[in-house]
N, CA, C and O of each residue as an XYZ file, in Angstrom:
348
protein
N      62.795     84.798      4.749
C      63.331     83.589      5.321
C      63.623     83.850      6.789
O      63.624     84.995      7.242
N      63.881     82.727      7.555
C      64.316     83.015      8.831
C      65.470     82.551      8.976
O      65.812     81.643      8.218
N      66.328     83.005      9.916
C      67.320     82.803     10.060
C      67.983     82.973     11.699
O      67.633     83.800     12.541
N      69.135     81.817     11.839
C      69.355     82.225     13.263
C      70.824     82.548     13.812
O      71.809     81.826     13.656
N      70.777     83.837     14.519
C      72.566     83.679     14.579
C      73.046     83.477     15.960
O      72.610     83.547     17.109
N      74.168     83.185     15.318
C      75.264     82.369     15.935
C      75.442     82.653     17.240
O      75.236     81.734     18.033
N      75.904     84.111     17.814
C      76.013     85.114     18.956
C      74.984     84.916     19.817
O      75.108     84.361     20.909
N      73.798     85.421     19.291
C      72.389     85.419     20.281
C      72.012     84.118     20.566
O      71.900     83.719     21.725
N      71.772     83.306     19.420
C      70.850     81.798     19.040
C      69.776     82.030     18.769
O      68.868     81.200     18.816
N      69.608     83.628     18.306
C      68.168     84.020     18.224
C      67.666     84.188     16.899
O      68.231     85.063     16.244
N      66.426     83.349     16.157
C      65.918     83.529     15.432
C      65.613     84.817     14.915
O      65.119     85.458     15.843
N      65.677     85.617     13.716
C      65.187     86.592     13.345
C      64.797     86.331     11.551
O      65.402     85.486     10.891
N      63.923     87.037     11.087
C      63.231     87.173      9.383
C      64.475     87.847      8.981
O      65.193     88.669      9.550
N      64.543     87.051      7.427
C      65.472     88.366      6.881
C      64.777     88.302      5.672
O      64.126     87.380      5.180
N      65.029     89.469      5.257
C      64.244     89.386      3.518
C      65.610     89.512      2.690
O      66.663     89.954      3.149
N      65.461     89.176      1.751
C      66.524     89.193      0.190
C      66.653     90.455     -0.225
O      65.689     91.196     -0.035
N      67.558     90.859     -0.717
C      67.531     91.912     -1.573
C      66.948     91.835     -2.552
O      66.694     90.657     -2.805
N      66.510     92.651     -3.419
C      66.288     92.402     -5.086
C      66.872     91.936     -6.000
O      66.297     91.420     -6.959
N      68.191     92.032     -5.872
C      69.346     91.672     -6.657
C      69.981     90.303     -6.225
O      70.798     89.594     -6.812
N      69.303     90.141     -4.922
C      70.056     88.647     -4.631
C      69.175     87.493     -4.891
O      68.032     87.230     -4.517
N      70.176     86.771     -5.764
C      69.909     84.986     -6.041
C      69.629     84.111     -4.756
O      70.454     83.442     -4.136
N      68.184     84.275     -4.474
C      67.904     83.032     -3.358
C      68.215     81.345     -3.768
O      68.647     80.568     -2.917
N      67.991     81.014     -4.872
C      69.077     80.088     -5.111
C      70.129     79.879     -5.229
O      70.406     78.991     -6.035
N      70.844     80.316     -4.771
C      72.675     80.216     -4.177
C      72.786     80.059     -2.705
O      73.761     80.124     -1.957
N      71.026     79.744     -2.403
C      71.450     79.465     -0.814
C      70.931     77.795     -1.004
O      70.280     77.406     -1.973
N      71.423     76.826      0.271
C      71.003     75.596      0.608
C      70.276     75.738      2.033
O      70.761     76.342      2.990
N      69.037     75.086      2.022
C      68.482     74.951      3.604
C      69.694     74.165      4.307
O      70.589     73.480      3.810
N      69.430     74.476      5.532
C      70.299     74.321      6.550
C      71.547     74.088      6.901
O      72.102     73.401      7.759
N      72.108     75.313      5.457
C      73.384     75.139      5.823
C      73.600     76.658      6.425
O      72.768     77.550      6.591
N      75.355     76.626      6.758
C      75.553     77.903      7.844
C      76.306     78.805      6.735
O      77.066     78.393      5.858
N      76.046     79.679      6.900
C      76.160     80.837      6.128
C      76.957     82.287      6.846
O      76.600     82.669      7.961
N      78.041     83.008      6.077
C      78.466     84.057      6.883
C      77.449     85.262      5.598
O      77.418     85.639      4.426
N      76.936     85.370      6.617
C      76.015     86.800      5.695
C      76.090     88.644      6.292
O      76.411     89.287      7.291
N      75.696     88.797      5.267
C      76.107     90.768      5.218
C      74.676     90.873      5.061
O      74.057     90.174      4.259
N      73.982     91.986      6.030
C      72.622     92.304      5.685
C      72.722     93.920      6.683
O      73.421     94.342      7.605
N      71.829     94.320      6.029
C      71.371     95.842      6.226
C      70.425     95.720      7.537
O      70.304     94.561      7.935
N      69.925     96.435      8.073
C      69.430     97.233      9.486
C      68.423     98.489      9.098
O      68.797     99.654      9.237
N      67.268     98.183      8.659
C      66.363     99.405      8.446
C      65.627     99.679      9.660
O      64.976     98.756     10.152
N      65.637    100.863     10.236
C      64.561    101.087     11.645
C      64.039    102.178     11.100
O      64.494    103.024     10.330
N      62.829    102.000     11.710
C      61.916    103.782     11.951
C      62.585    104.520     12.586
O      63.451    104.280     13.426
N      61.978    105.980     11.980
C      62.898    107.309     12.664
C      61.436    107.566     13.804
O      61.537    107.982     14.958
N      59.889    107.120     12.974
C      59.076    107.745     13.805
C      58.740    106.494     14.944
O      58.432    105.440     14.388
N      58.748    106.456     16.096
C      58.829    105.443     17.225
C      57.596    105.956     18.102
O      57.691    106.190     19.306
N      56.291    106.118     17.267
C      55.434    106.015     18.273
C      55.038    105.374     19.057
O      54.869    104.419     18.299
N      54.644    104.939     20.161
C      53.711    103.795     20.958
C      55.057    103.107     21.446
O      55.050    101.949     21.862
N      56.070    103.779     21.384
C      57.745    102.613     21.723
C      57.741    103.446     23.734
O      57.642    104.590     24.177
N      57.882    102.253     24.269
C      58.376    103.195     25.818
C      58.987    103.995     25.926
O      59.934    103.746     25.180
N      59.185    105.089     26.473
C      59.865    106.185     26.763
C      61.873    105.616     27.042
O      62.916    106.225     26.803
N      61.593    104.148     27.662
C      62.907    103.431     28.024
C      63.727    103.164     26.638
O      64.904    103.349     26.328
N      62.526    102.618     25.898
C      63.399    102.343     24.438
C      63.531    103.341     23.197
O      63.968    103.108     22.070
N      62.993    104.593     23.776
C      63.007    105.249     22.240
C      64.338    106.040     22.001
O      64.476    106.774     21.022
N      65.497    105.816     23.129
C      66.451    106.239     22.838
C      67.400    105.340     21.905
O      68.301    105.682     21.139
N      66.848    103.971     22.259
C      67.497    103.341     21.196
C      67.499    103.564     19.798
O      68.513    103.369     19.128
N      66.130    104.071     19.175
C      65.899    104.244     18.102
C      66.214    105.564     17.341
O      65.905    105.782     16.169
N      67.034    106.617     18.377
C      67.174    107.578     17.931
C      68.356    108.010     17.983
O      68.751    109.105     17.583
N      69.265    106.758     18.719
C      70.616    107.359     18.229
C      71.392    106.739     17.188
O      71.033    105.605     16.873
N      72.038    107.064     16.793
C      72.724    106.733     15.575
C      72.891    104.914     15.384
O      72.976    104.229     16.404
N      72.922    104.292     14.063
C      72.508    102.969     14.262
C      74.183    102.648     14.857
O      74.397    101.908     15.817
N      75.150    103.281     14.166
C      76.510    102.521     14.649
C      76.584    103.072     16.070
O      77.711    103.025     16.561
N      75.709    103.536     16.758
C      76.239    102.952     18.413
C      75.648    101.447     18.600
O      76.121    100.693     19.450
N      74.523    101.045     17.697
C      74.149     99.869     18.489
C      74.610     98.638     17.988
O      74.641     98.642     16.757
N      75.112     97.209     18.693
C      75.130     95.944     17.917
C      74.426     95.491     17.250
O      73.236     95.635     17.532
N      74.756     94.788     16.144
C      73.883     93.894     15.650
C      73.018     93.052     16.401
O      71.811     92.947     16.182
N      73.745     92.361     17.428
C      72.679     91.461     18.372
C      71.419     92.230     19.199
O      70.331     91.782     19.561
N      72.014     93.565     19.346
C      71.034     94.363     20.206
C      69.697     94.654     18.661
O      68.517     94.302     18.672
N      70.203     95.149     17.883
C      69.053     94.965     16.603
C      67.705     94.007     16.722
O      66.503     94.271     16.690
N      68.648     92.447     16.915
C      67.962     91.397     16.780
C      67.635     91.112     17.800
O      66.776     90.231     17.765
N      68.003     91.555     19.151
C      66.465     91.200     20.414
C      65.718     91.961     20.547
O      64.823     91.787     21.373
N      65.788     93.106     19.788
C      64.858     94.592     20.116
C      64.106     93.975     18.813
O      62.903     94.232     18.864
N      64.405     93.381     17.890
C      63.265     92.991     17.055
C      61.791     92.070     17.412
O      60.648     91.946     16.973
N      62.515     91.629     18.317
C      61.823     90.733     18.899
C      60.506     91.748     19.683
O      59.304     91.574     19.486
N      61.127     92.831     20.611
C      59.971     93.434     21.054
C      59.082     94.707     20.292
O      58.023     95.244     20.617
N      59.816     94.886     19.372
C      59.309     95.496     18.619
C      59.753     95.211     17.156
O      60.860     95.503     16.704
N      58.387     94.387     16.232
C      59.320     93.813     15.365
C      58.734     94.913     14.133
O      59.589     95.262     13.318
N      57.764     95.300     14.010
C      57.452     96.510     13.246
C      58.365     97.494     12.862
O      58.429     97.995     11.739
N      59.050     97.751     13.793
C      60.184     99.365     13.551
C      61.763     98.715     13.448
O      62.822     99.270     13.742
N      61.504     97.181     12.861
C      62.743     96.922     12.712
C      63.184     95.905     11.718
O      62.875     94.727     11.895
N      63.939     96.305     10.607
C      63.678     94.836      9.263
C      65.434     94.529      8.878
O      66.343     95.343      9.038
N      65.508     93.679      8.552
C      66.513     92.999      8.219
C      66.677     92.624      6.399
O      65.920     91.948      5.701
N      67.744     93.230      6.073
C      67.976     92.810      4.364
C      69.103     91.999      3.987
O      70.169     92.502      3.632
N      68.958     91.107      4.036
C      69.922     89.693      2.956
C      70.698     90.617      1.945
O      70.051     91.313      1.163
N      72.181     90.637      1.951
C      72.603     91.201      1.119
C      73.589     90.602      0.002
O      73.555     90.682     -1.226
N      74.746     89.785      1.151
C      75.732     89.227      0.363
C      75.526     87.438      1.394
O      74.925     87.601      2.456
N      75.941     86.039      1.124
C      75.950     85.248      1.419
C      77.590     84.229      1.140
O      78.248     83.846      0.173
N      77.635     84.174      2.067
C      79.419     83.098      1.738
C      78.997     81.997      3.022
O      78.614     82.212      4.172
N      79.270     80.658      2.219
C      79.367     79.368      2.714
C      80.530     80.012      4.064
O      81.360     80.910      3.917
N      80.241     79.210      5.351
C      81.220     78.945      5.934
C      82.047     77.596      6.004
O      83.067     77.533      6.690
């Protein structure tokens, strides 16, 4: 699904977990959601500028920084739907 948050205004994919009921969601409503941050460890072909991003620990970086770096590199970077609460 796609989804857009609030902070950036920036569109990003998120996928479901396995365990999560995609019917407990409604289109276009707003949602406070919990989702995971999977990146590559191997960052080939990434600029020399950005591969420090990918190699330091994920809790130095924001969530929003996640989701515009997805944007330029959306391969080495996925998003998981975990928990969902109506706002």
């Amino acid at each position: 699904m796609s989804v857009i948050d609030v902070l950036t205004g920036s569109p990003f994919p998120l996928e479901a977990a396995t365990d999560f009921q995609m019917d407990s969601l409604e289109v276009e409503k707003a949602y406070y959601i919990t989702f995971k941050i999977y990146t590559l460890k191997k960052v080939e072909g990434v600029p020399a500028d950005f591969v420090e991003f990918f190699q330091v620990l994920d809790v130095n970086q924001s969530t929003e920084d996640f989701i515009k770096a997805y944007w330029l590199y959306p391969k080495y970077i996925r998003f998981e739907l975990v928990e969902a609460e109506p706002l």
